[in-house]
N, CA and C atoms as a LAMMPS dump frame, in Angstrom:
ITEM: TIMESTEP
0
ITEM: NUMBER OF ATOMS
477
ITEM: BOX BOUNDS ff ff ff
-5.0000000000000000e+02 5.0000000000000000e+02
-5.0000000000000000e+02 5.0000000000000000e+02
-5.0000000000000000e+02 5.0000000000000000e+02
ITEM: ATOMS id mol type element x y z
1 1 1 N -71.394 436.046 -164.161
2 1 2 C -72.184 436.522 -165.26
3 1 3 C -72.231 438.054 -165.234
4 2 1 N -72.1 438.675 -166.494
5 2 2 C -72.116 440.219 -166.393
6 2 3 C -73.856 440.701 -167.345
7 3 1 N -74.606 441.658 -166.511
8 3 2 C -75.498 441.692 -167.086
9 3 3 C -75.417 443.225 -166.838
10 4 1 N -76.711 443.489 -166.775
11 4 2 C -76.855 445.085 -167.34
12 4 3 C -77.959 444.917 -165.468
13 5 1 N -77.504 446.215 -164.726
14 5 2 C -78.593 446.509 -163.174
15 5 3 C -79.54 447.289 -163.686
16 6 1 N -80.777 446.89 -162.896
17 6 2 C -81.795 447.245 -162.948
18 6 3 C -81.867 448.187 -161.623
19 7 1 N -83.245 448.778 -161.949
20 7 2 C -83.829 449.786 -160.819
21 7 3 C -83.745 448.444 -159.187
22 8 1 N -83.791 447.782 -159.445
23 8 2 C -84.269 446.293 -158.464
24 8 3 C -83.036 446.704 -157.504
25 9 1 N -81.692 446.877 -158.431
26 9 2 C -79.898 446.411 -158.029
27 9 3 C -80.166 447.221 -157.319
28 10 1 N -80.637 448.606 -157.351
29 10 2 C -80.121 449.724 -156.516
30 10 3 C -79.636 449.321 -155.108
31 11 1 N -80.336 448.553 -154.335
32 11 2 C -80.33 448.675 -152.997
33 11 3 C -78.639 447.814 -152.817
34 12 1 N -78.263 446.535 -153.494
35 12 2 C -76.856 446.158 -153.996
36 12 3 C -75.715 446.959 -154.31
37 13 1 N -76.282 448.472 -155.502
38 13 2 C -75.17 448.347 -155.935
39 13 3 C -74.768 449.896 -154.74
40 14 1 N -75.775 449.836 -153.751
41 14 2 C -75.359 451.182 -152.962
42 14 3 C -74.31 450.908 -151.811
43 15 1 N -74.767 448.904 -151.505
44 15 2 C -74.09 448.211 -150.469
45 15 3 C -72.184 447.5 -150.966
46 16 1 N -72.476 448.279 -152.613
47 16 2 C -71.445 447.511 -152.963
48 16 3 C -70.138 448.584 -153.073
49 17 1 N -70.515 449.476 -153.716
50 17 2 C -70.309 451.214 -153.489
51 17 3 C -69.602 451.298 -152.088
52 18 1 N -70.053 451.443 -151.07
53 18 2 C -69.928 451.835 -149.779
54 18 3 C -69.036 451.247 -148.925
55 19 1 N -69.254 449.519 -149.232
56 19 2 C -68.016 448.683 -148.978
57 19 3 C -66.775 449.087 -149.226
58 20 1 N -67.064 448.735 -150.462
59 20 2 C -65.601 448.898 -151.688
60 20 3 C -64.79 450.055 -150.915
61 21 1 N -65.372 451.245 -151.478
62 21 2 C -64.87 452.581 -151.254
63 21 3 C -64.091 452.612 -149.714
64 22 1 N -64.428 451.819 -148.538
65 22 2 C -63.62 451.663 -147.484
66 22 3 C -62.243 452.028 -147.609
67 23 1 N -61.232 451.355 -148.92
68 23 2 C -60.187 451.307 -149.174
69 23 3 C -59.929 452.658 -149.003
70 24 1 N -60.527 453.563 -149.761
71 24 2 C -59.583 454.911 -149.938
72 24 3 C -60.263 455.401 -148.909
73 25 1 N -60.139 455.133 -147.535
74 25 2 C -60.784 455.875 -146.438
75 25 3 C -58.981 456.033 -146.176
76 26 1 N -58.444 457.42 -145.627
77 26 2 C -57.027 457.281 -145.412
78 26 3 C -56.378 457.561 -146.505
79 27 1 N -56.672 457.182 -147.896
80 27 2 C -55.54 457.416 -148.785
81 27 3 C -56.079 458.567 -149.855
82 28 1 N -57.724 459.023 -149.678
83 28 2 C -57.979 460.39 -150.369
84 28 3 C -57.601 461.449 -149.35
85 29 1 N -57.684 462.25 -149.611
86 29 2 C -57.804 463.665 -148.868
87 29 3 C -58.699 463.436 -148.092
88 30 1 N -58.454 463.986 -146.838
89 30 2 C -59.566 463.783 -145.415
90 30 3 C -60.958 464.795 -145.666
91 31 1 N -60.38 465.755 -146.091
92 31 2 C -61.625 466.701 -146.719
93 31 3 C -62.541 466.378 -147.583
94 32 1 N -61.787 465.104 -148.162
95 32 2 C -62.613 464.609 -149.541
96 32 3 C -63.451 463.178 -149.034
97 33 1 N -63.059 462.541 -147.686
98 33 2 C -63.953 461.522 -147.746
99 33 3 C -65.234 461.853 -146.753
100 34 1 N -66.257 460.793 -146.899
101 34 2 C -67.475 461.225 -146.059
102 34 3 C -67.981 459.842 -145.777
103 35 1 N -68.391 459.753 -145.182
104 35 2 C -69.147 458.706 -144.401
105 35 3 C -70.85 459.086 -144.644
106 36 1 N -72.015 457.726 -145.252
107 36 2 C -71.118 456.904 -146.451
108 36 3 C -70.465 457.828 -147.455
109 37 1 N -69.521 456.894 -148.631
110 37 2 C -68.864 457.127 -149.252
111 37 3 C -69.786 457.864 -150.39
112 38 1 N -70.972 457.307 -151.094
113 38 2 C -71.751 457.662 -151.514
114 38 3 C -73.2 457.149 -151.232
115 39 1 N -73.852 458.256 -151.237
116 39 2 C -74.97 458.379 -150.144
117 39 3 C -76.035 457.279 -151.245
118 40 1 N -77.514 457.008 -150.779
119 40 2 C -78.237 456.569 -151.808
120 40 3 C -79.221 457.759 -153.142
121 41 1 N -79.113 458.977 -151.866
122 41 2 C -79.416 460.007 -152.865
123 41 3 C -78.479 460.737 -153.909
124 42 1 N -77.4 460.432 -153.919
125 42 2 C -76.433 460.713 -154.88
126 42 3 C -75.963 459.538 -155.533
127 43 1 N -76.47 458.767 -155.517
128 43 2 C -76.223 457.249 -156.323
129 43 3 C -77.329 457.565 -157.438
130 44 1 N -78.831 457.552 -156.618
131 44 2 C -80.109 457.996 -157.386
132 44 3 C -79.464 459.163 -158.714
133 45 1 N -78.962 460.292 -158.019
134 45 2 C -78.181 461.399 -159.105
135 45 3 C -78.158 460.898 -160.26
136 46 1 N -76.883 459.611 -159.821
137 46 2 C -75.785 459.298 -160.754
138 46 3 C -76.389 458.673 -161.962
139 47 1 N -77.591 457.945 -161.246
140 47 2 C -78.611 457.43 -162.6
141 47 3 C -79.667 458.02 -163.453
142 48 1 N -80.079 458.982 -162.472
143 48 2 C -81.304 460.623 -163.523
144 48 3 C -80.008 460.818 -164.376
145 49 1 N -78.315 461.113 -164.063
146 49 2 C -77.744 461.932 -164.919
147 49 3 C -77.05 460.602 -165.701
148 50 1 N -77.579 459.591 -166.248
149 50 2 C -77.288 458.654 -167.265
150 50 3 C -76.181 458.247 -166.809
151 51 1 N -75.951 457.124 -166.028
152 51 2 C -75.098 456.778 -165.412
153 51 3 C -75.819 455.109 -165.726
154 52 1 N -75.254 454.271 -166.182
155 52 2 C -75.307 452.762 -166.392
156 52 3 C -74.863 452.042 -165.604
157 53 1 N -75.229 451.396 -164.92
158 53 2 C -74.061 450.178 -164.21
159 53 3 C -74.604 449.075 -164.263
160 54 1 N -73.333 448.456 -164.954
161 54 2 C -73.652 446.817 -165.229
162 54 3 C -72.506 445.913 -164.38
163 55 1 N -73.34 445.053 -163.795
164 55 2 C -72.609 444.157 -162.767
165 55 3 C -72.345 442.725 -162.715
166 56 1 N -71.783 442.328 -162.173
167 56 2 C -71.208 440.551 -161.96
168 56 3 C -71.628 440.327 -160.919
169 57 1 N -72.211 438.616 -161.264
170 57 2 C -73.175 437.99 -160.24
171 57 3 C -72.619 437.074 -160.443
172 58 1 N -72.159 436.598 -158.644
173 58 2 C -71.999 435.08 -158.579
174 58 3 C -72.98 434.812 -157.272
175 59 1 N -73.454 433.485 -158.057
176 59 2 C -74.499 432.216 -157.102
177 59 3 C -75.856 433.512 -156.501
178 60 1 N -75.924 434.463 -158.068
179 60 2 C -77.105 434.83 -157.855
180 60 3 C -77.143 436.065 -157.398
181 61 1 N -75.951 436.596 -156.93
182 61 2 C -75.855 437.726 -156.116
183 61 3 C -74.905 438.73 -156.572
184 62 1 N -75.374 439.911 -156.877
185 62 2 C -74.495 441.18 -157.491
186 62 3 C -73.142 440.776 -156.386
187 63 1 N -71.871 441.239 -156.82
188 63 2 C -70.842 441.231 -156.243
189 63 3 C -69.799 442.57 -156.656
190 64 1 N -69.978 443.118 -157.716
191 64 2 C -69.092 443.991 -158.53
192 64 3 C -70.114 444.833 -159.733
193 65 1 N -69.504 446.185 -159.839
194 65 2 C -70.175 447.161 -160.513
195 65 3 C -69.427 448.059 -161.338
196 66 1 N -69.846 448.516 -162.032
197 66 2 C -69.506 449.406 -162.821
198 66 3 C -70.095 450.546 -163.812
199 67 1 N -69.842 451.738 -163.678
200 67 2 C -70.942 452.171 -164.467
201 67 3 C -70.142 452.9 -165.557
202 68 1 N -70.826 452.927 -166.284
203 68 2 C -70.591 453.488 -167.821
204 68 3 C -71.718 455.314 -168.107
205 69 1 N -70.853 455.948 -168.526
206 69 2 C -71.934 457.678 -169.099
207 69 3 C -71.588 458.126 -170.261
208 70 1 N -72.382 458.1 -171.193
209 70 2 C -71.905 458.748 -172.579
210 70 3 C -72.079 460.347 -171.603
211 71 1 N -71.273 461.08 -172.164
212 71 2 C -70.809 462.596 -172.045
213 71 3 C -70.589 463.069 -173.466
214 72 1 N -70.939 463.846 -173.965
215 72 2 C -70.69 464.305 -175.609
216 72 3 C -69.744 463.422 -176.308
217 73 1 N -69.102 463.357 -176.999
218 73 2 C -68.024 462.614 -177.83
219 73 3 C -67.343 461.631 -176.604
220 74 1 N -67.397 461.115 -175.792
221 74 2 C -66.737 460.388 -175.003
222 74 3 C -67.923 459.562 -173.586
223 75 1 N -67.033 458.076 -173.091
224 75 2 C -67.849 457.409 -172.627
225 75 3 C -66.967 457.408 -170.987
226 76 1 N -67.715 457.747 -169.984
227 76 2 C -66.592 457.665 -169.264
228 76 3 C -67.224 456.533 -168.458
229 77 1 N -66.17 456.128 -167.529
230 77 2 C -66.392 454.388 -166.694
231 77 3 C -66.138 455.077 -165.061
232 78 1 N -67.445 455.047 -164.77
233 78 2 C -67.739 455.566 -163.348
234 78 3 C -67.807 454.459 -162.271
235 79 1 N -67.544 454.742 -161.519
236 79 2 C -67.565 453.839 -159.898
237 79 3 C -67.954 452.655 -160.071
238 80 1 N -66.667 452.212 -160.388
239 80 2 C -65.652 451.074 -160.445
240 80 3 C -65.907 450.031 -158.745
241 81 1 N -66.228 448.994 -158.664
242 81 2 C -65.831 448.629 -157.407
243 81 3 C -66.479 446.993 -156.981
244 82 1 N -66.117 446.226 -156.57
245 82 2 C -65.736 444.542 -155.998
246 82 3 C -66.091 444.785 -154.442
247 83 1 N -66.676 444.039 -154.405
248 83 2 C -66.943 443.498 -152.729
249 83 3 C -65.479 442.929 -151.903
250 84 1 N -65.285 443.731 -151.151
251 84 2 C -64.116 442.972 -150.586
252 84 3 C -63.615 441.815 -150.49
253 85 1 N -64.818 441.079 -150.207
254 85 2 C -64.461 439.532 -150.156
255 85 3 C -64.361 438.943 -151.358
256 86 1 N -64.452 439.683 -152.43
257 86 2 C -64.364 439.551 -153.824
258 86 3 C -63.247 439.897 -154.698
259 87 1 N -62.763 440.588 -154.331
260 87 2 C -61.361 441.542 -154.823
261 87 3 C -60.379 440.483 -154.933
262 88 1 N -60.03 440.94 -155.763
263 88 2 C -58.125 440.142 -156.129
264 88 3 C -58.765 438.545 -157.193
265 89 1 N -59.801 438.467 -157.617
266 89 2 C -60.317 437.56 -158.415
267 89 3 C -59.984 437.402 -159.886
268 90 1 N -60.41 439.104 -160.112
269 90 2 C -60.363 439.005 -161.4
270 90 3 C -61.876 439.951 -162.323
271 91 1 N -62.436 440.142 -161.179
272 91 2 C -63.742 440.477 -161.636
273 91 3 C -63.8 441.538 -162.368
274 92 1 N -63.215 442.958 -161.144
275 92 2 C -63.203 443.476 -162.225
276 92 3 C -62.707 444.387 -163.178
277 93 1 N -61.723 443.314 -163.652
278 93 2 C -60.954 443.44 -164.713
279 93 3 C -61.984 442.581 -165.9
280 94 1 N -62.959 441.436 -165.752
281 94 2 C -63.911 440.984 -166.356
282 94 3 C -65.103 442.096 -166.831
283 95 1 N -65.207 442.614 -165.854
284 95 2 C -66.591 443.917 -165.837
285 95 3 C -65.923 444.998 -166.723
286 96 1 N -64.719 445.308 -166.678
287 96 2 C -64.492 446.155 -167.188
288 96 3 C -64.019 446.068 -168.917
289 97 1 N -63.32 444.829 -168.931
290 97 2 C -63.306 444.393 -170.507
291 97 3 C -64.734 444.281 -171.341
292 98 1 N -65.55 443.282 -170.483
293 98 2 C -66.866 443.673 -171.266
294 98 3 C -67.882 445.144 -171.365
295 99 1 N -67.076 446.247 -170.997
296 99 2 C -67.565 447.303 -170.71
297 99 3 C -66.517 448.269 -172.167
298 100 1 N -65.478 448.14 -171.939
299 100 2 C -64.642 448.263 -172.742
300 100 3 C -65.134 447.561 -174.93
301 101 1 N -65.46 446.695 -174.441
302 101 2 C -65.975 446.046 -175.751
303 101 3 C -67.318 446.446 -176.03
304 102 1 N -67.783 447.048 -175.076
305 102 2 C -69.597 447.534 -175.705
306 102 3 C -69.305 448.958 -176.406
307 103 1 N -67.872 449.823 -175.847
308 103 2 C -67.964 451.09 -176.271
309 103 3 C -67.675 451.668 -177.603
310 104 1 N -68.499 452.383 -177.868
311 104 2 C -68.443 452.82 -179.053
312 104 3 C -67.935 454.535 -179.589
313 105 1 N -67.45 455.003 -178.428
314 105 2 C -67.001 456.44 -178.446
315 105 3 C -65.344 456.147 -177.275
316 106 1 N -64.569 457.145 -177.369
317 106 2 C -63.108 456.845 -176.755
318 106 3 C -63.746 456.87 -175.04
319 107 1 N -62.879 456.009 -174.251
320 107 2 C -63.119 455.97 -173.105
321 107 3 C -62.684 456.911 -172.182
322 108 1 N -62.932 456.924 -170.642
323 108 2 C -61.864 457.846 -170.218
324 108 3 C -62.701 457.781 -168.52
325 109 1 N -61.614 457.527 -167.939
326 109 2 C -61.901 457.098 -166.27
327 109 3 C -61.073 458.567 -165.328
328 110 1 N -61.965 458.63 -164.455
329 110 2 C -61.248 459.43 -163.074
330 110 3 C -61.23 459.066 -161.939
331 111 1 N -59.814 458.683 -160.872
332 111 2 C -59.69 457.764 -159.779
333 111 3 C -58.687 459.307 -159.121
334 112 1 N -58.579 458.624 -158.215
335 112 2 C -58.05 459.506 -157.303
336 112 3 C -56.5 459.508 -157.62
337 113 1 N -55.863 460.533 -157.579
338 113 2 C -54.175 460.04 -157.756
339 113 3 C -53.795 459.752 -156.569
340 114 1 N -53.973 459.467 -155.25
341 114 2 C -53.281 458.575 -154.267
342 114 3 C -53.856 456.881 -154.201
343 115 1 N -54.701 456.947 -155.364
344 115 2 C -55.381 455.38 -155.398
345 115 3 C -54.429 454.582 -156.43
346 116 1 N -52.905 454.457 -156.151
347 116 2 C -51.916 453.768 -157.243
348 116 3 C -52.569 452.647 -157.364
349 117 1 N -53.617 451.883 -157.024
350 117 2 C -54.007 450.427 -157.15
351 117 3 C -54.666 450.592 -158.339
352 118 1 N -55.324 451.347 -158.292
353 118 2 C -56.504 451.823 -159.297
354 118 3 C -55.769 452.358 -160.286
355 119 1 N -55.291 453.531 -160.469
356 119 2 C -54.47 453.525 -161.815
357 119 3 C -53.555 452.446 -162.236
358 120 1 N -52.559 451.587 -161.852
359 120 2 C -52.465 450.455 -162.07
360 120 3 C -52.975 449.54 -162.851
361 121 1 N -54.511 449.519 -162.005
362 121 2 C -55.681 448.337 -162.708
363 121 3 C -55.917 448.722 -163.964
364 122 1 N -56.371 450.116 -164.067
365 122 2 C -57.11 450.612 -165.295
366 122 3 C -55.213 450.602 -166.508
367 123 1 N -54.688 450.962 -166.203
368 123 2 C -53.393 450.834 -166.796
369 123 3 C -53.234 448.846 -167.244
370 124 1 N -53.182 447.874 -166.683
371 124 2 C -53.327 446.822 -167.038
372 124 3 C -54.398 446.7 -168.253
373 125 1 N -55.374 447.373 -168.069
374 125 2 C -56.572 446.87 -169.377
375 125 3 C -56.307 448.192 -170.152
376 126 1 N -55.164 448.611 -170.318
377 126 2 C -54.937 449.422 -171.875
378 126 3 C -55.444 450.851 -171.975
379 127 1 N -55.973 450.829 -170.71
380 127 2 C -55.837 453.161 -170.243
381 127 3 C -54.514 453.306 -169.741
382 128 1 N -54.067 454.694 -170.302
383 128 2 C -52.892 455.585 -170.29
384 128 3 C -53.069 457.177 -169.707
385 129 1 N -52.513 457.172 -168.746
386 129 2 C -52.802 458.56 -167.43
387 129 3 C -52.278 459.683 -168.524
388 130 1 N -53.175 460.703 -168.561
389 130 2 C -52.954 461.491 -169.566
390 130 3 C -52.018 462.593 -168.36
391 131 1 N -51.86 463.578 -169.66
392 131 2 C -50.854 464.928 -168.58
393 131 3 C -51.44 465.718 -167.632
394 132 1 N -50.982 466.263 -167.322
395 132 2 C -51.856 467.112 -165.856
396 132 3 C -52.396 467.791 -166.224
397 133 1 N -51.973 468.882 -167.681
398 133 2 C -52.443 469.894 -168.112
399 133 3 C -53.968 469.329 -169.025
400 134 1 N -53.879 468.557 -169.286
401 134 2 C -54.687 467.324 -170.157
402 134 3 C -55.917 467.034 -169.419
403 135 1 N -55.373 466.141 -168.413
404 135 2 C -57.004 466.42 -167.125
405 135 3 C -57.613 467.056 -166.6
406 136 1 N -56.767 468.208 -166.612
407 136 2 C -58.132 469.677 -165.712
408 136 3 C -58.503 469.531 -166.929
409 137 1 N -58.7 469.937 -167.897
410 137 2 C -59.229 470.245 -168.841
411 137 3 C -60.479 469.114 -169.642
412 138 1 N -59.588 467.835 -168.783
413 138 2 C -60.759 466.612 -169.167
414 138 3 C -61.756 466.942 -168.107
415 139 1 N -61.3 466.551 -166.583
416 139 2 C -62.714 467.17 -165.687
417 139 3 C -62.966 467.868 -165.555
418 140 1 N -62.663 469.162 -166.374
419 140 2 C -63.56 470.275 -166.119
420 140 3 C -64.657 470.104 -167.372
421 141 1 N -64.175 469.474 -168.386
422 141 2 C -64.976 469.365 -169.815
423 141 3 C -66.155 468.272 -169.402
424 142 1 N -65.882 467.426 -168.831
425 142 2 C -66.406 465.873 -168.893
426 142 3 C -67.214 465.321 -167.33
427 143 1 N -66.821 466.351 -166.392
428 143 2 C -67.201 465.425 -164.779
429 143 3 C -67.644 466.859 -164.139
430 144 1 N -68.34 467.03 -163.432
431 144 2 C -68.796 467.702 -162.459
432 144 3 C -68.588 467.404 -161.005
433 145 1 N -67.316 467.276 -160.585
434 145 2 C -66.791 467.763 -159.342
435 145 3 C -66.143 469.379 -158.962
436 146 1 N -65.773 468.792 -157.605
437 146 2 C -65.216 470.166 -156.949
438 146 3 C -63.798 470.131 -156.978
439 147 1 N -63.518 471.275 -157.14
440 147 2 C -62.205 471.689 -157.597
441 147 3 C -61.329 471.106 -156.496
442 148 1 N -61.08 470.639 -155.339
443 148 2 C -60.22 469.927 -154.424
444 148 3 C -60.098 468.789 -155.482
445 149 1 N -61.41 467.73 -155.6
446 149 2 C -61.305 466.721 -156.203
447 149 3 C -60.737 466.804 -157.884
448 150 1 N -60.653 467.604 -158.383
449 150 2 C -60.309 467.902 -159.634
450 150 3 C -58.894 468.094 -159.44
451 151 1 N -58.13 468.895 -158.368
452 151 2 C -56.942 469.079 -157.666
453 151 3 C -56.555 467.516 -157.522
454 152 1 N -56.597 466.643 -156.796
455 152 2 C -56.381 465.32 -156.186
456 152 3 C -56.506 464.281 -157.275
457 153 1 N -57.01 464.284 -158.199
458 153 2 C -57.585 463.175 -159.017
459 153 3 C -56.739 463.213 -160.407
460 154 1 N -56.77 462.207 -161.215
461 154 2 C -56.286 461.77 -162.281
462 154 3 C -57.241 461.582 -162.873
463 155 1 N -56.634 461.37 -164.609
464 155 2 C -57.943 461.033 -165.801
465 155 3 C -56.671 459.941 -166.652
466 156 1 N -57.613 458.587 -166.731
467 156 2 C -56.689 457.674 -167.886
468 156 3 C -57.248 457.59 -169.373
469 157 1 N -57.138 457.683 -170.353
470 157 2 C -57.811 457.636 -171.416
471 157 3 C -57.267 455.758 -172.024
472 158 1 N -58.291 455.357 -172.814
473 158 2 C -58.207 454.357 -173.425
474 158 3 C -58.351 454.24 -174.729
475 159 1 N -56.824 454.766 -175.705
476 159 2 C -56.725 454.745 -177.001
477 159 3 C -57.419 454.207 -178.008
């Protein structure tokens, strides 16, 4: 079931976050990862700065997340991520279609460019990796990171 998280999820969607993110331990930049991946006070951030995440529950229990941010003219799809023991299902590619169908402004995701799984995924549900010259200019317009991560990272847009 995909519903909309509450203040309640937090403590879920920080355990779900932290898991997940394991994967790109090794395949971001060593400078760029941290232990946790994202803290609970920068999760808190992510939601003062309008950050949505709506998640999939099976037998009752958050398993997968996703969050959604209107940003001026555009909606972007923030931290993306499946419980390990969950992954390779289908989920969420589920979370993300019904996320995809609520939007009402053009989409537009940022993953790491050594995360080929992840551009991949988002490439399967109909985002297209824009040009290089194209994405600084998207995360510098649209995301508030640091310029390493702006260096390292990709932007897919969804026509």
């Amino acid at each position: 079931m995909i519903r909309q998280c509450t203040d309640a999820d937090v403590p879920a969607i920080d355990s779900i976050i932290n898991q997940a993110a394991q994967a790109y331990r090794g395949v971001i930049p060593e400078d760029c990862w941290h232990e946790p991946y994202m803290t609970r006070a920068d999760l808190l951030v992510e939601l003062a700065a309008g950050v949505e995440f709506w998640g999939c529950d099976e037998s009752d229990a958050l398993v997968a997340v996703m969050g959604t941010q209107n940003v001026g003219d555009v909606t972007l799809i923030r931290h993306a991520y499946v419980l390990p023991q969950h992954q390779s299902r289908g989920l969420g590619g589920i979370l993300l279609d019904a996320l995809v169908g609520r939007a009402a402004k053009p989409l537009l995701v940022g993953t790491w460019a050594a995360a080929r799984w992840a551009i991949r995924f988002y490439e399967r549900h109909g985002f297209e990796q824009v040009a290089e010259s194209e994405k600084d200019r998207l995360l510098d317009t649209y995301w508030t990171i640091p310029p390493r991560q702006r260096d390292t990272s990709v932007v897919l847009r969804r026509p």
